[in-house]
N, C-alpha and C positions, 0 to 999 in steps of 0.2 A: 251772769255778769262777767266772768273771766273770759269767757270767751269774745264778751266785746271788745275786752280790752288787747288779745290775742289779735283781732280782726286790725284795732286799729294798729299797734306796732308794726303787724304785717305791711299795712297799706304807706305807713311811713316809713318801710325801709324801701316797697317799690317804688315810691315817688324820688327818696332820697338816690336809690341807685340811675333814676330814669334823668338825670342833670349829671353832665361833664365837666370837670375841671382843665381848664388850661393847664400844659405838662410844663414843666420848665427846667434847666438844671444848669451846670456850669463846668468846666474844663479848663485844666493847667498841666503843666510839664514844668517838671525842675529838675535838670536847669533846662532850659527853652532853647539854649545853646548849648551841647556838651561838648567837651576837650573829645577826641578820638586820640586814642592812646599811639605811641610808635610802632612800626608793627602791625597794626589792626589796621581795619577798614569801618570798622563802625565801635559806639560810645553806649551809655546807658541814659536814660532819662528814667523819672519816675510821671507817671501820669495819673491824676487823680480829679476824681468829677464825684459830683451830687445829682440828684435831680428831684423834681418835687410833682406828682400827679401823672407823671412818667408810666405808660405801658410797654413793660419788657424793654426797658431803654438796655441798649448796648453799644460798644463801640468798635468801629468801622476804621481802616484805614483808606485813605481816597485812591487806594488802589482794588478797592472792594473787598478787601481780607477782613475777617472777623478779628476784633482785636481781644475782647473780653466783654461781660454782661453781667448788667448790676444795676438797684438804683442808687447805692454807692461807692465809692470806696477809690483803691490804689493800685497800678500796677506798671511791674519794672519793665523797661523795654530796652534791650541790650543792642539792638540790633538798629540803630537809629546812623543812616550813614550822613554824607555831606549832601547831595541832593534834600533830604527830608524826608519826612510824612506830617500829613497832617490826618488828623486824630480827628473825627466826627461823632460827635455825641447825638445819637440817634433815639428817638420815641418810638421803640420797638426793635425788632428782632433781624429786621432783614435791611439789606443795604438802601432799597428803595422806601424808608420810612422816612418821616421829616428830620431835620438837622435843628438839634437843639441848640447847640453852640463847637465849636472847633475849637483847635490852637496845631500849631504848626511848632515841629520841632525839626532842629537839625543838627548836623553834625560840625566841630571845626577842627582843624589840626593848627598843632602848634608850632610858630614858625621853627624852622629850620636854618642853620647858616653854616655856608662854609666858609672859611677866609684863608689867603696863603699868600707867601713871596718866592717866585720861583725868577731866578735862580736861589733858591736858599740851601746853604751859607754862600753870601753875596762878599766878595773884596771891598776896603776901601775903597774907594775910588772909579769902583763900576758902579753899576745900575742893577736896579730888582722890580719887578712886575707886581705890585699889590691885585690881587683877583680875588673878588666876593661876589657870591651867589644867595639866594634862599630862596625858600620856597614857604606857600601859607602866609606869605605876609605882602605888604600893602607900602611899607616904606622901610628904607636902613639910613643911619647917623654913625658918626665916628668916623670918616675917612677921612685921612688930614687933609686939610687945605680945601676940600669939597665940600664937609658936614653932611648935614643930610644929603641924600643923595639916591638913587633908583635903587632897586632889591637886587640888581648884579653889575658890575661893573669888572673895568680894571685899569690900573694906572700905574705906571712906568716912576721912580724916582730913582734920582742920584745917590748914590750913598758916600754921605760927607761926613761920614762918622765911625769910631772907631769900636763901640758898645754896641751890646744888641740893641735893637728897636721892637715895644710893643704896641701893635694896630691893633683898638678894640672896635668891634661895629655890632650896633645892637641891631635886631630885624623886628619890626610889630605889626599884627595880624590879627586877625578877625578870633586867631584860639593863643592870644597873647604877646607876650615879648622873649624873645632870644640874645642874649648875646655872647661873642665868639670871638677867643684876643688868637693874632697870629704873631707869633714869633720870629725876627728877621736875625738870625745870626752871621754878626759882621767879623769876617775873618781879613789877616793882613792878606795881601798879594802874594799869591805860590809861586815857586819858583818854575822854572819851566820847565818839560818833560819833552824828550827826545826818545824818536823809533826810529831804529834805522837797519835795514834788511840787503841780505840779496836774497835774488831768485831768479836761475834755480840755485840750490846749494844744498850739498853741491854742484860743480859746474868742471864737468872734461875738456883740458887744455883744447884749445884751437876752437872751444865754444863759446858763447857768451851770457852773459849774467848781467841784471840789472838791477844798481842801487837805488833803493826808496828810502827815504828820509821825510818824517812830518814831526812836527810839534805842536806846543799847546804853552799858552802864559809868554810866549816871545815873541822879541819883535825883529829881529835877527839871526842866521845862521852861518858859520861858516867851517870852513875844511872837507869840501866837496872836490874830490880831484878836478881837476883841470880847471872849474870853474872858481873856487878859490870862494871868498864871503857870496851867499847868495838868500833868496826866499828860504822863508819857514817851512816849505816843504818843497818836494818834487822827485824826478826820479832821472837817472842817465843811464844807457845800456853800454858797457864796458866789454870791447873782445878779451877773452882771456887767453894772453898771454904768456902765460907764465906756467911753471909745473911749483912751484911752492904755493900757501894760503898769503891771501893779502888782507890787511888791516886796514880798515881807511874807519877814522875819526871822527865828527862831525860836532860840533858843537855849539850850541842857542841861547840866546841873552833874551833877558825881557825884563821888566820892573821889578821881581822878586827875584833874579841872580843871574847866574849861568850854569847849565847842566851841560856834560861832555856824554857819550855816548859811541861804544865803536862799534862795529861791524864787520865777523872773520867771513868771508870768502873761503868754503873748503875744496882746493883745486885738488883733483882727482886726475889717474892717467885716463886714456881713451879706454872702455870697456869693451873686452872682447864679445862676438855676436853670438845670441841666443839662440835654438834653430828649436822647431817643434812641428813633428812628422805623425800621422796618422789615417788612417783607412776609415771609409765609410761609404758603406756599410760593413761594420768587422764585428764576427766572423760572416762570413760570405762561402756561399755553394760555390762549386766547381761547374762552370758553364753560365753563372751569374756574372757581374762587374761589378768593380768596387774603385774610389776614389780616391788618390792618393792626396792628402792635403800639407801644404807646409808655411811655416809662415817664420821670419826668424826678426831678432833686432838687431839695430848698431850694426848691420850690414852693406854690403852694396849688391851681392852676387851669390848667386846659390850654386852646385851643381850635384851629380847623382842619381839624378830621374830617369830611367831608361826612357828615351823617344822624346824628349826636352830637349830644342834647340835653345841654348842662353837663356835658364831661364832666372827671371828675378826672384828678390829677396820673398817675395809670396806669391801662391799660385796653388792650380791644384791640375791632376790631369786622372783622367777614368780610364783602369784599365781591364779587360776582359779577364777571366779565373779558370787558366786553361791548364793551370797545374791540380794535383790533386793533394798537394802536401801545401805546410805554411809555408808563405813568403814574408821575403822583409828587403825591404829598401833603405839607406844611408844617404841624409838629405847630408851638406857639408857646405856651409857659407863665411864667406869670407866680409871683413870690413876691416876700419882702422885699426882697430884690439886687435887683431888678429882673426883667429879660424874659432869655428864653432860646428857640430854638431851632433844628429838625431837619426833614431833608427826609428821605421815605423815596421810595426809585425802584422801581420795579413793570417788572422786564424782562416785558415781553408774546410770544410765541411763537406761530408758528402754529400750527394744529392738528395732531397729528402723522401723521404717512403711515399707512396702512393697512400690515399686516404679515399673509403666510398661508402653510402650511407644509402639504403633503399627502404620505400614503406610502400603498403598499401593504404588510401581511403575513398570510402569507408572500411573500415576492417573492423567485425567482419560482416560477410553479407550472406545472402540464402543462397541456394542455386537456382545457377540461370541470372541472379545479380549482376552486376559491375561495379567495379570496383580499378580506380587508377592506379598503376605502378609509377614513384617518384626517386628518382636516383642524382646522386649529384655525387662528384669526386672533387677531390685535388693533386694536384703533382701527378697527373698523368694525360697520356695521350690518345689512349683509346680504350675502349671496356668492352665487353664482349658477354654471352651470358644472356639478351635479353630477348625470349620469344618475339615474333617468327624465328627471327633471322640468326641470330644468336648473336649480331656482334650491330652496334650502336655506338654515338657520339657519348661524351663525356656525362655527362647532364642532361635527362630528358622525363616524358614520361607520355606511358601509353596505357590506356584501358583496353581491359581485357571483362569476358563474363567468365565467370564460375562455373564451370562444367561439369564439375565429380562435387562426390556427397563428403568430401573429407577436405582436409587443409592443403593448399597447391603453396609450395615452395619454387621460388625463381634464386637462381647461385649469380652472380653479379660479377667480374674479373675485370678488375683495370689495371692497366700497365702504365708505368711511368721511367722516368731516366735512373730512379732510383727503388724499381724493382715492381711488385706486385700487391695490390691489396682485394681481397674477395668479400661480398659479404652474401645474405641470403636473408630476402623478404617473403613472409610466409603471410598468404593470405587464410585469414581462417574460415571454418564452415559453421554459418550460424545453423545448429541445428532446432528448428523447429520445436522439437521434442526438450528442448531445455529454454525455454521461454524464459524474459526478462524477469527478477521477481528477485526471491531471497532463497538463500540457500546455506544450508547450516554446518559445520566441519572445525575441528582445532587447526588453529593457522602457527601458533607457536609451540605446540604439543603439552601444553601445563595443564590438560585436563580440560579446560573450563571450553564451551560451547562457542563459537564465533558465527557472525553473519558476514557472510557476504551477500553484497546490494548489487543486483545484476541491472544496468539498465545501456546495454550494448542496441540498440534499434529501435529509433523511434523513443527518446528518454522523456520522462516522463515529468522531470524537474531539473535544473538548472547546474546540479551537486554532481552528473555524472554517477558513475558507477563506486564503489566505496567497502571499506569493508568496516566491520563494527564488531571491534576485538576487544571481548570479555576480561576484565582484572579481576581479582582476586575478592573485590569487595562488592561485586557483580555489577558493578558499572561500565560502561564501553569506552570505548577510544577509536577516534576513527582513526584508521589508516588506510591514504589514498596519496599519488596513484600506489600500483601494485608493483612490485618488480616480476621478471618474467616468472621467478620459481614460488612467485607466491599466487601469480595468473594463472598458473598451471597447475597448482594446487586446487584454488577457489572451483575451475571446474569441474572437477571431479567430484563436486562434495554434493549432496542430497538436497533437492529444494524439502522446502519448510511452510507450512502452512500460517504465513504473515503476510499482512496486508500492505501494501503502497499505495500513499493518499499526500500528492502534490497539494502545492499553496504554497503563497506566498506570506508568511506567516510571521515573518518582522517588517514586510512592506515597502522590501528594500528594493524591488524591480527586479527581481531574481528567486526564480522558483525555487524551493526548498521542500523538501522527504520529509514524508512521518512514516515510521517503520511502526504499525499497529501488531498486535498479536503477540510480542514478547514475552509478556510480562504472564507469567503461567501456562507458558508454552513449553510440552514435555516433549521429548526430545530421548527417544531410546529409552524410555520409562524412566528420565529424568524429568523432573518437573524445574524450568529456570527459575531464578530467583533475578533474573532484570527488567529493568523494567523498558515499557517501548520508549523510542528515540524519535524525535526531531535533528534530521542533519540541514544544517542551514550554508543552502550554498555560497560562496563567499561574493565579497560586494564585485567583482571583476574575475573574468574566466580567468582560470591557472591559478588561483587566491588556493588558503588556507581554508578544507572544511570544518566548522566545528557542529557540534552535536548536544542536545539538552536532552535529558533524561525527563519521560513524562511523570512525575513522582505524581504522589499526594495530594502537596499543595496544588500544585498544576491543576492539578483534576478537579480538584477545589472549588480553584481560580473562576477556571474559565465556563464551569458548571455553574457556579453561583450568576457571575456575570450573562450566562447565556439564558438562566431560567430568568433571571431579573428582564433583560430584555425583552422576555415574550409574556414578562407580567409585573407594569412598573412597583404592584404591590410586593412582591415576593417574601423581600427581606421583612417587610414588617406582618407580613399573614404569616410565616413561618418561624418568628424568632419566639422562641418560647417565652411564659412569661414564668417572672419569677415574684417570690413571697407573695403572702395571702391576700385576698380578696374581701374587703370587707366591707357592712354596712351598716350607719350607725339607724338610730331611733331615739328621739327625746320624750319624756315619761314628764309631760306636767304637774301630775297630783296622780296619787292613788287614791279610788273610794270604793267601799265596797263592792258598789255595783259593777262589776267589767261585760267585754262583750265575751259571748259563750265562751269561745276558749280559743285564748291565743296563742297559734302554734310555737308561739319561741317558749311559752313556759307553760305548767300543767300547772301549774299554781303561783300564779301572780303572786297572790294575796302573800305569800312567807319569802316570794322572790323579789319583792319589789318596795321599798318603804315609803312610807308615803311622802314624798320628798321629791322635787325636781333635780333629776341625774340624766345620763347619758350612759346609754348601754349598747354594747355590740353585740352584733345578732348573725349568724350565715346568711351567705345572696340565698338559698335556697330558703329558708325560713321566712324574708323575707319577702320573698315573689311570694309564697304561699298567705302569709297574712296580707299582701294588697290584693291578690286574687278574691279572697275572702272577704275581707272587710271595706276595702277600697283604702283611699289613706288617709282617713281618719276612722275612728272607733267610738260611738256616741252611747251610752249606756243608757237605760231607761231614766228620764229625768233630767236629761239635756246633760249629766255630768259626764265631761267630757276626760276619759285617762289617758288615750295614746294618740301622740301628735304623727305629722306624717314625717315620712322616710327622710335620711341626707346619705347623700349615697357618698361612699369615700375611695376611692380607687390607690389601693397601697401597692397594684403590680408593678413591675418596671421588665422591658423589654432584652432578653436574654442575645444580643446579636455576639457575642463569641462563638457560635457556633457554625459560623458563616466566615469565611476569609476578609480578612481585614483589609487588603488589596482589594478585592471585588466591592466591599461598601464604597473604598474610598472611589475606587474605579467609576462606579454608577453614579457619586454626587459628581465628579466631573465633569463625564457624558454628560448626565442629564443639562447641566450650565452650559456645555457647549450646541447642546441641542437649543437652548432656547434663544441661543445665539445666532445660529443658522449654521453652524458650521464648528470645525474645530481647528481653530486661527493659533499659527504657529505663537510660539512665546509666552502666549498669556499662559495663567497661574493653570487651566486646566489642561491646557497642552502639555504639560510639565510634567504636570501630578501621571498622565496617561501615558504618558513615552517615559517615564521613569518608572511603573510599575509594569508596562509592559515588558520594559530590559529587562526588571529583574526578575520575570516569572519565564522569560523564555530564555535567557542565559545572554542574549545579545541584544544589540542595539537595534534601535524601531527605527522607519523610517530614516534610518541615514540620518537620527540627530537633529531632522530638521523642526520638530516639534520643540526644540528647547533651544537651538540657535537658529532658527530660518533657515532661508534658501531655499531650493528646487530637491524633489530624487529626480536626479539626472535622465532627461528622455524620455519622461514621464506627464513631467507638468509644466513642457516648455510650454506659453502661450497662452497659458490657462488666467483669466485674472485671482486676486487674493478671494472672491467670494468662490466662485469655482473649487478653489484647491482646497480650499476651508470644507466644503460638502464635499466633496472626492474623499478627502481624509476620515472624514467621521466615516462617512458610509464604510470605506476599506476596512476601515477599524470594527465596525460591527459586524463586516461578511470573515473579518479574518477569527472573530471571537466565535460565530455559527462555524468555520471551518476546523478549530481548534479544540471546540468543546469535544467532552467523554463521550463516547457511540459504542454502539456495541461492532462487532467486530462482523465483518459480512464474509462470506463462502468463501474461501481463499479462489485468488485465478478470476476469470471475468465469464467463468458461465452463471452467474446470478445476473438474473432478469432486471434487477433492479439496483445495476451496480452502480447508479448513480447516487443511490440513497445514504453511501458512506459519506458523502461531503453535505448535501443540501439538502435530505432526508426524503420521504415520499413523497412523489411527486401523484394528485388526488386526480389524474384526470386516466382516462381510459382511452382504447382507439375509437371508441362509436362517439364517446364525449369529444376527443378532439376533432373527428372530421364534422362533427355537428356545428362546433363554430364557427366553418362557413358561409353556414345559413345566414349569421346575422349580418352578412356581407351580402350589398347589393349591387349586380354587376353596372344599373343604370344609375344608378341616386345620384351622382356627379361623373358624366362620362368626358367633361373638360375640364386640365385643371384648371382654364378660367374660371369658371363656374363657383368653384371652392370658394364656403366662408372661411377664408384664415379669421385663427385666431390671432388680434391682435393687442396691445396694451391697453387698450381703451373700448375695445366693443363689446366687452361682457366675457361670459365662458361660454357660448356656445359657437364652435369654431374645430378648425384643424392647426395642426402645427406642422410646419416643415421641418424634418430630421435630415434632410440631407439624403447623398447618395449610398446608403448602408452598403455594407457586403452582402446581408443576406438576401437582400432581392436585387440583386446583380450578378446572380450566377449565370455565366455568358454569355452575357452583354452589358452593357457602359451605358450609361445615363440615366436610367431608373431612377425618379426620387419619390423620395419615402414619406406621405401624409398620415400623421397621427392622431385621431380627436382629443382634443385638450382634456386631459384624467381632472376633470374639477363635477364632482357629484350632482350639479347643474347643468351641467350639459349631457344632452340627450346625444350625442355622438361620442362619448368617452368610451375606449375602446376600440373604437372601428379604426382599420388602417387603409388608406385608399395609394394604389402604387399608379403612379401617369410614369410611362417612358421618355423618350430625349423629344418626344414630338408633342409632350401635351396630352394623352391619349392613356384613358385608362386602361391598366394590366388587368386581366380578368382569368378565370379558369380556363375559359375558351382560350384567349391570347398566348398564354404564356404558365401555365400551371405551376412551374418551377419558384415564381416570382410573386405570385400574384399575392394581394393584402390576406392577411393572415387577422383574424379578430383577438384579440386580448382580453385572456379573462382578469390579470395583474396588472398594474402600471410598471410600464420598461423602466429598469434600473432596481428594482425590488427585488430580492431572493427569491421571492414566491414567484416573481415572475420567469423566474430560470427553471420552478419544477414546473408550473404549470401551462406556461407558453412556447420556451423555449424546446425544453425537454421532448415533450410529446414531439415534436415538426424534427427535431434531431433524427428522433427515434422512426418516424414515421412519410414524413415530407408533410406536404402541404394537404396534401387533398394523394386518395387515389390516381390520378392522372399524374402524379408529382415521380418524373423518372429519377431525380438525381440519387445520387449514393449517398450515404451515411458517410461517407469522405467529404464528398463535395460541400455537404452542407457544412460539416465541422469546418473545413476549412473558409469556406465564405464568413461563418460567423468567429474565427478568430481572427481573420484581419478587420474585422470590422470595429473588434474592441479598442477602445483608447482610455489613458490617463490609470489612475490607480485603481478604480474598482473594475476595469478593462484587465488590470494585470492580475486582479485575486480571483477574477471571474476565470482568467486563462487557467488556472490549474483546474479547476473544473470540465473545461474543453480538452484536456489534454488527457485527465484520465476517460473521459467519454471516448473519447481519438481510441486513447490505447484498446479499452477494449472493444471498441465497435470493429476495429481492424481486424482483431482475432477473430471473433465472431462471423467477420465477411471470407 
C-alpha cells in the first residue's frame, strides 16, 4: 500500500513540474534622475527589482554588460553618467534572454552661474558691462530691466549711483536651481595719472631725444614745449642742445583734478670711442694665416692695420704667420669723444709634429696569406718606409702575402714642416700549431688560473677573442680587448683542454660563447673550482662583453626545461610523492561466520566488534584481499561481513625538487604553444623573457617579448603569426643548445663533433646514400606537371620553397619543391629540384643540387642531425664533388629569421671544424 501512494506523489510531482508558469517581475531606480556631483562625471542610483516564476533572471545593461543576478533584491550603481543606462530585467542569465521589464536612469548636473561687472570698481558716472553665463540649465531670472532672460548674456549700464549695486540671477535646470549675486563697486572719479619720459636718457649733446607723455582719467594736457596745451598723449623728438639736464613739466586735468608730472633729461658730453681688436684663429702656426678683427664705437675712423688703406670704424683683414714669435697689432679710432684704443696679441706656435698610424688586416694570417698594409698621417709631406719601394704618398695602403713562418714588421717615416714621426706595423704569424681555442696562464700574477679565449681566424661567435680573469671567489670577469703586454702574454700560455660551443643563446641576433670544460678542470694537478662561462657578445660590434656563470640553477634550469620538452609528462612522472598512501574498508556487521582468512587480520573475531566502523588497511593488504576474495566477502549463510573497497589517495606531488623557473617556464610554453606561437606582450611572453633574463644574466630577445617590436634585421617582413612561431621555435633550439652535455674530446678530431650542440645524429653513410632511392628521377620530369599543394586541394601535393642556397651551388635559379609533411600525403618527404627552365635536377644532371629525400620535416632539430648533417658531412650522393666548404657555405646564406640565426651557430662550429679536418 505505501508503495502506491509513493507511485502516486511521484506521478504528481511529474505532472506538476511538466506545466510552466508565466515569469514576471518589476524594476526601479532611486532616484531615476540623480544630481552628479561637481567634479565628477557620474552619480549613484540604487536599482532594485522582484520577479515572480523567473529562470536565473539577471540584470543586463543595454550595453550588454552584466549588471547583477537575483530573483530579488537592490543594488547601488555609482557610475550612472548624463547619457544613461537603462537597466533590463531579464528571464535568465544571458543578454539574449527575454526583457521582463526596464527603467532607464541618468544622470544631471546642477546648474552652474557665473555673473560679473567688468569694469569693476566702475566711477559714478561711467558705464559697467553686467555678463552671466551658466551651464546645466534651461533658463536665468534676475537681470534688471530684462527678468527672465537666456542662460548667458550681457548688458551694458550707466552708473547713476553713488553705493554699491547687488545683481542676483538665479539659473534652473534639469539637476536644479542656482543662484549667483555680483557685486558692482561704485567708486567716485580718479584723479588723473600722468607718464612722461625721454628716450634715450641719457642723451649726448648734439644728439637727440624724444619726449613721450600719456595719461589716464583726463580730458586735457598741457606744458609740452613749444606746443603749449595739447592731447592727452603723444610724443616730440627734441635736438639736444644743451650740455646741462632739462626739466620740462606736463600736466593733465580731467573730472577728478589735476595731476602735474615732470621729466629730467640727463645730458651727457659726447663719449669717447670704444675699439676691440682680435685674431682668429689665435693661437695660429707659423706658415698658417690668421684674421685680424676690429670693430669700435662712437667713432668715425680707425687706423693701425699694416696693409689698410683708410680703413673704417670696422673691418677685418687675413694676414699670413710668417714670423715665428707672438705678434700684436694697435687698432686706434678716433670720433667726437675723442681717441680710443686696442691691442690684439697673435699667440704664434710652431708647426705641429708629424703624426702616423699603420695596421695590418687581417692580422694575423698563415703563410702564403694576405693580408693589407693601411697607413695614414698628418702634418706631413711625405713618408717613406713602405715595401717595394721604400718611400709612398701620405695615406695609402698595399697587400702584401706572408712569406716567412714568423711576424714581418714594416718601420713607417713621415716628414713634416714640423719634424718626423715613425711608427712600425707588425703583421703576425698565425701559427697553425697554436689553433683558435682556450688557453690557460696568470694574466695578473695573484695565483689564481686565467683563460684566454683565442678565436683570431675564422671566429666562431660574434664576442671576438676575450680573456676570463679568475677572482678570488672563483668567478671570472671578462676582460677584452687586450692591451699589447697582455696580447703578448696570452700567447705564450698553454692551451687547455675546454670546449667552444657557439649559439645564440639570449636571441639577440648576435652569436655568443660557452666556454664548456671549466668547471673541474685541473690544471698543473690543480683541480678549479669555476665554473664554465657564457660570454654574451654585445647587442652591436665594439659593445661591452659580459659573461654568466653556468652554476647550479642554470644546470637545473635548462635540464629540467629540456627533459620536459622531450616528455610533456616529466615533472609530474618524476616529482616524488609525499605522505602515505591509504585505503579504507567498511565492516557492516561482524558474525561469526567470516571468509577463511583475511589478510588485513589473523583474527577478525577479537579485531573487529560487531558494530559498523571504518578501518584503514595497506594498498598492499588490500590488492591481496580483492585478489582473493573479489570485493565482497559472502560467508556461508548469505551473511554478509566485508563491504568493498573506497580507495583514498592521501599523497601530494613533491615538485620542489624541480626548478621553480622551469615549471613556471613550461606552463608558459605550453599556452603559447597552443596558441601557435609566442606573441610579444601577452602574460606568457613575459613570464619567458623574464625568466630567461634572469637564468642567463641578460636580456632575451632585445626586450622584445615584454615591449614589442622587431630584433633588428632579423624579423624585418615577417608578419605577427611568423614572428610569433620563429620565436617559440628559437626559444626551444636555444633551451636543446643550452642544456648540461657532457663535455666532448677537446680540439675537433671527434668524429662526431657535431653532437655537443644537437646530439647524435642516428643516420649512417650506407643509410644516407640509401635515401636516394626514394627519389625518382621520372615521377614529374616537368614542373608543369607538379600537384602543388594548395589551400583547398587536400594534403596530397608539393610545396614551393623557393630558391634555397643549398641546391644552388653554382648556378642561379633552381627552385626547391617539397611534398607537403601532413602524414596523408603519400609524397611527405620527397624533394623534387626543376632549374631556371622548368626541367628536373637529377643525379645524372647535376649531382651537386639534385633533391635530397627527408627523413625529418625541414625546420625541426631532428632534421639538422638527420638530413642536414649527414649531406654536410658527406654531399649528396657519391658523385656529389663539392667540399664540406662549399656546402657549409651554401646552407648558411640560405638561413633567414631567428631560428636561421640559432641554427647559424651550429654551421659555424661544423665550418670550424670541418676546415681543420680538410
Amino acid at each position: 500500500m505505501r508503495n502506491v501512494w509513493v507511485l502516486a506523489w511521484i506521478s504528481a510531482l511529474s505532472l506538476l513540474s511538466s506545466h510552466s508558469f508565466a515569469a514576471s517581475g518589476s524594476i526601479s531606480a532611486s532616484p531615476q534622475t540623480c544630481i552628479i556631483p561637481s567634479g565628477s562625471s557620474h552619480c549613484s542610483s540604487t536599482i532594485s527589482w522582484s520577479t515572480s516564476g523567473a529562470t536565473n533572471p539577471c540584470i543586463f545593461l543595454n550595453t550588454g554588460q552584466l549588471f547583477t543576478c537575483g530573483a530579488s533584491g537592490s543594488a547601488g550603481a555609482s557610475w550612472i553618467s548624463e547619457s544613461g543606462f537603462t537597466f533590463l530585467l531579464k528571464n535568465g542569465n544571458t543578454y539574449g534572454s527575454p526583457t521582463l521589464q526596464s527603467v532607464f536612469v541618468k544622470g544631471a548636473r546642477q546648474p552652474t552661474v557665473n555673473v560679473s561687472f567688468s569694469p569693476n570698481p566702475a566711477s559714478t558716472g561711467g558705464r559697467s558691462t553686467l555678463s552671466w553665463s551658466s551651464s546645466n540649465a534651461t533658463s536665468c531670472s534676475g537681470v534688471p530691466v530684462f527678468g527672465t532672460t537666456t542662460t548667458s548674456g550681457s548688458h551694458s549700464y550707466p552708473i547713476n549711483r553713488t553705493t554699491d549695486w547687488h545683481v542676483a540671477i538665479t539659473c534652473t535646470g534639469p539637476g536644479g536651481s542656482t543662484r549667483k549675486t555680483a557685486v558692482l563697486n561704485v567708486v567716485p572719479p580718479p584723479p588723473p595719472t600722468v607718464q612722461v619720459s625721454f628716450s634715450p636718457n641719457p642723451a649726448a649733446t648734439g644728439a637727440q631725444s624724444t619726449l613721450s607723455w600719456s595719461s589716464s582719467n583726463a580730458t586735457s594736457c598741457s606744458g609740452v614745449p613749444v606746443f603749449g596745451t595739447t592731447t592727452t598723449s603723444g610724443s616730440h623728438s627734441y635736438p639736444i642742445n644743451r650740455t646741462t639736464d632739462w626739466h620740462v613739466a606736463i600736466t593733465c586735468t580731467g573730472p577728478g583734478g589735476s595731476t602735474r608730472k615732470t621729466a629730467v633729461l640727463n645730458v651727457i658730453p659726447p663719449p669717447p670711442p670704444t675699439v676691440q681688436a682680435s685674431f682668429s684663429p689665435n693661437p695660429a702656426r707659423t706658415g698658417e694665416s690668421s684674421t685680424l678683427i676690429w670693430s669700435s664705437t662712437n667713432a668715425d675712423s680707425c687706423s693701425g692695420m699694416p696693409g689698410v688703406t683708410n680703413p673704417g670704424p670696422t673691418g677685418e683683414r687675413e694676414y699670413p704667420i710668417t714670423t715665428t714669435s707672438d705678434w700684436s697689432v694697435t687698432v686706434t679710432c678716433t670720433g667726437p669723444g675723442g681717441q680710443g684704443s686696442a691691442t690684439a696679441y697673435l699667440d704664434v706656435i710652431p708647426p705641429p709634429a708629424p703624426t702616423v698610424t699603420a695596421s695590418f688586416s687581417p692580422n694575423p694570417v698563415k703563410l702564403g696569406e694576405q693580408s693589407t698594409l693601411t697607413w695614414e698621417s698628418t702634418n706631413t709631406t711625405s713618408c717613406s718606409g713602405v715595401p717595394p719601394d721604400g718611400a709612398d704618398a701620405t695615406a695609402d695602403s698595399r697587400t702584401f702575402s706572408l712569406n716567412q713562418s714568423a711576424d714581418w714588421s714594416v718601420t713607417i717615416t713621415c716628414e713634416g714642416a714640423g719634424g718626423t714621426a715613425t711608427t712600425v706595423a707588425t703583421l703576425r704569424f698565425h701559427d697553425p700549431g697554436l689553433p683558435d681555442g682556450a688557453y690557460v696562464g696568470d694574466i695578473n700574477s695573484d695565483g689564481l688560473y686565467d683563460f684566454y679565449v683565442r678565436q683570431m681566424i675564422s671566429p666562431l661567435a660574434d664576442t671576438g677573442s676575450f680573456l676570463l680573469q679568475q677572482n678570488p671567489d672563483n668567478s671570472f670577469s671578462i676582460v677584452a680587448p687586450l692591451n699589447s703586454g697582455q696580447q703578448t702574454a696570452v700567447d705564450q700560455w698553454e692551451s687547455v683542454a675546454v670546449e667552444l660551443v657557439p649559439g645564440d643563446f639570449n636571441i639577440d641576433g648576435r652569436l655568443d660563447l660557452e666556454v664548456v670544460g671549466i668547471e673541474g678542470l685541473v690544471v698543473n694537478g690543480t683541480v678549479l673550482n669555476g665554473l664554465d662561462q657564457i660570454a654574451f657578445a654585445p647587442p652591436s660590434a665594439g659593445g661591452v662583453l659580459t659573461a654568466t656563470a653556468v652554476t647550479g640553477v642554470f644546470k637545473q634550469f635548462f635540464s629540467d626545461v629540456y627533459n620536459w620538452m622531450q616528455d610533456p609528462n616529466y615533472f609530474e612522472d618524476n616529482a616524488p610523492e609525499t605522505g602515505a598512501q591509504v585505503w579504507k574498508t567498511t565492516f557492516l556487521t561482524y558474525q561469526p561466520a567470516w571468509c577463511d582468512y583475511p589478510p588485513f587480520s589473523a583474527n577478525p573475531e577479537a579485531d573487529f566488534p560487531a558494530e559498523d566502523r571504518t578501518y584503514d588497511i595497506t594498498l598492499q593488504g588490500a590488492l591481496a584481499f580483492i585478489s582473493a576474495y573479489g570485493s565482497n566477502c559472502v560467508a556461508t549463510g548469505g551473511r554478509v561481513i566485508y563491504r568493498s573497497f573506497n580507495v583514498e589517495h592521501r599523497t601530494t606531488k613533491d615538485y620542489s625538487v624541480f626548478s621553480q623557473n622551469a615549471v613556471d617556464f613550461s606552463q608558459a610554453l605550453t599556452k603559447s604553444t597552443s596558441e601557435d606561437g609566442l606573441f610579444a606582450t601577452t602574460s606568457e611572453a613575459i613570464v619567458i623573457s623574464e625568466i630567461l633574463s634572469e637564468t642567463l644574466g641578460v636580456e632575451v630577445m632585445n626586450g622584445v617579448l615584454v615591449n614589442g617590436g622587431l630584433i633588428s634585421g632579423i624579423e624585418i617582413g615577417q608578419s605577427p603569426d611568423e614572428m610569433a612561431r620563429d620565436r617559440q621555435a628559437a626559444i626551444e633550439w636555444m633551451v636543446a643548445a643550452a642544456r648540461p652535455r657532457q663535455r666532448a674530446r677537446p680540439g675537433c678530431d671527434d668524429p662526431k663533433h657535431f653532437e655537443r650542440i644537437w646530439g647524435p645524429a642516428p643516420i649512417s653513410l650506407t643509410a644516407h646514400f640509401a635515401r636516394n632511392d626514394n627519389q625518382s628521377d621520372t615521377l614529374y620530369p616537368l614542373e608543369s606537371d607538379l600537384p602543388l599543394k594548395g589551400l583547398f586541394n587536400g594534403p596530397i601535393g608539393f610545396k614551393l620553397e623557393g630558391q634555397t642556397g643549398t641546391h644552388n651551388i653554382g648556378v642561379t635559379g633552381n627552385k626547391d619543391y617539397r611534398g607537403y609533411w601532413d602524414d596523408r600525403n603519400p609524397l611527405k618527404g620527397w624533394q623534387l629540384i626543376y632549374d631556371s627552365s622548368g626541367q628536373l635536377v637529377t643525379a645524372v644532371t647535376d649531382p651537386a643540387n639534385m633533391g635530397s629525400y627527408d627523413f625529418m620535416k625541414a625546420g625541426s632539430p631532428n632534421h639538422l642531425q638527420r638530413d642536414v648533417t649527414p649531406w654536410l658531412e658527406w654531399g649528396n650522393i657519391p658523385a656529389d664533388n663539392t667540399t664540406t666548404q662549399q656546402r657549409v657555405e651554401a646552407l648558411y646564406s640560405g638561413w633567414t629569421g631567428i631560428k636561421g640565426l640559432v641554427a647559424t651557430s651550429y654551421m659555424r662550429h661544423f665550418y670550424r671544424c670541418s676546415a681543420y679536418q680538410e
